[in-house]
C-alpha positions as CSV (number, residue, x, y, z in Angstrom):
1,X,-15.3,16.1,-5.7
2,X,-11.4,15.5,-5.4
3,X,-12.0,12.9,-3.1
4,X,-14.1,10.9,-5.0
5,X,-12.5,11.5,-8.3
6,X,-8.9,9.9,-6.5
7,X,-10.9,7.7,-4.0
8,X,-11.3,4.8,-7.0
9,X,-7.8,4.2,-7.1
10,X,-7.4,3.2,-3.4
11,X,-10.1,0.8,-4.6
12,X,-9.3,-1.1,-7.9
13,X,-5.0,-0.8,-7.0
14,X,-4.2,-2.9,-4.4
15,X,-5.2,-6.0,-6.2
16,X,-3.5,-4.9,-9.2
17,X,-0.4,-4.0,-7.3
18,X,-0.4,-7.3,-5.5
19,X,-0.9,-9.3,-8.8
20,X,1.9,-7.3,-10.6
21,X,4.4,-8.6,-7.4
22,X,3.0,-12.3,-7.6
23,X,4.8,-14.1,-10.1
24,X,3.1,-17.7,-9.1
25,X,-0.8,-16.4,-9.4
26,X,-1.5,-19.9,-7.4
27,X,-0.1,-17.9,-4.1
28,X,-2.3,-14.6,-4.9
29,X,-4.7,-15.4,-2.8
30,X,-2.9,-15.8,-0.1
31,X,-1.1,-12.5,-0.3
32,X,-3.8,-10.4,-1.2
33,X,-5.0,-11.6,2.0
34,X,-1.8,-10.8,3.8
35,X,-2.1,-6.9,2.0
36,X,-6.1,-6.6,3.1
37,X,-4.6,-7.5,6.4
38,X,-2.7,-4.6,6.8
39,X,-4.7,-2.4,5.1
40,X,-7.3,-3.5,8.3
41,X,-4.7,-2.5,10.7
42,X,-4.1,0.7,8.9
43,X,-7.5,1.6,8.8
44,X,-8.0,0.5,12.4
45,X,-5.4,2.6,13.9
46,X,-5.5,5.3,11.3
47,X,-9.0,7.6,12.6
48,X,-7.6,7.4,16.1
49,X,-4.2,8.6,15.0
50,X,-5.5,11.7,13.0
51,X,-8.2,12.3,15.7
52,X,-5.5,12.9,18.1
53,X,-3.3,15.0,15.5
54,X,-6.4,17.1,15.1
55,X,-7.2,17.6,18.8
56,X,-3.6,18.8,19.6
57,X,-3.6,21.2,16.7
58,X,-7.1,22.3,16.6
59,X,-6.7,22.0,12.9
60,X,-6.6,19.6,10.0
61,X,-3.6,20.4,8.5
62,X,-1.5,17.4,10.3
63,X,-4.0,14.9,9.7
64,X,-3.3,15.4,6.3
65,X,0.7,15.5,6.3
66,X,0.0,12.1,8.6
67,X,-2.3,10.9,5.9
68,X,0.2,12.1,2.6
69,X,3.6,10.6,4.5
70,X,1.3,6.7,5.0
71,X,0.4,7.1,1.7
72,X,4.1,8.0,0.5
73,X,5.7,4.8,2.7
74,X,3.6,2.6,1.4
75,X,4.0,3.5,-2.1
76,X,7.9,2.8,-1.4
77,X,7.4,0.0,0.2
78,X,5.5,-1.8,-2.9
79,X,8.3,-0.1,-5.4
80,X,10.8,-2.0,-3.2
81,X,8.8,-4.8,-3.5
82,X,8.6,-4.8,-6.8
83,X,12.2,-4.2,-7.7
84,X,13.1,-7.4,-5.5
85,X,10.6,-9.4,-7.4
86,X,12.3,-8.4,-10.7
87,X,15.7,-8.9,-9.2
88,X,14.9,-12.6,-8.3
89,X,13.2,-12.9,-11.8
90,X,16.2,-11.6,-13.6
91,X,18.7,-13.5,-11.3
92,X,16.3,-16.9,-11.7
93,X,16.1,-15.9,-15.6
94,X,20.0,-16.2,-16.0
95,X,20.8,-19.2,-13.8
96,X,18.3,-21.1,-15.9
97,X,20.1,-19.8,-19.0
């Protein structure tokens, strides 16, 4: 029930994350793509990774700190994103001014 309650939100944000860090919407596309493509890779590598975290510990405890701390990175890494976005806005914003 939890996971499907949360599970919509790994869904419907990506895109909307992406669009809110794409200032020209002409280039969405195109990064999007770029974010699907490492989502792939992610979810490539990601059952092995927690298959092996589970067979060493015999429990599933560590798959789900390994699953948490992704989660957690990747949540900075699009805050950092974004705060650079808005820093070439703002910088853009008053050279134009």
């Amino acid at each position: 029930m939890i996971y499907g309650f949360f599970s919509g939100a790994f869904v419907s944000l990506p895109p909307a994350s992406v669009a809110s860090v794409t200032p020209d919407m002409s280039r969405y596309g195109a990064r999007f793509g770029m974010s699907a493509t490492c989502n792939g890779l992610g979810l490539l590598a990601g059952p092995p990774i927690a298959g092996a975290i589970i067979g060493k510990r015999d429990d599933y405890l560590g798959a789900s700190i390994f699953a948490g701390l992704v989660v957690v990175a990747a949540s900075i890494f699009m805050g950092i994103s974004r705060i650079l976005i808005l820093r070439e806005a703002n910088r853009k914003s008053k050279e134009s001014s």
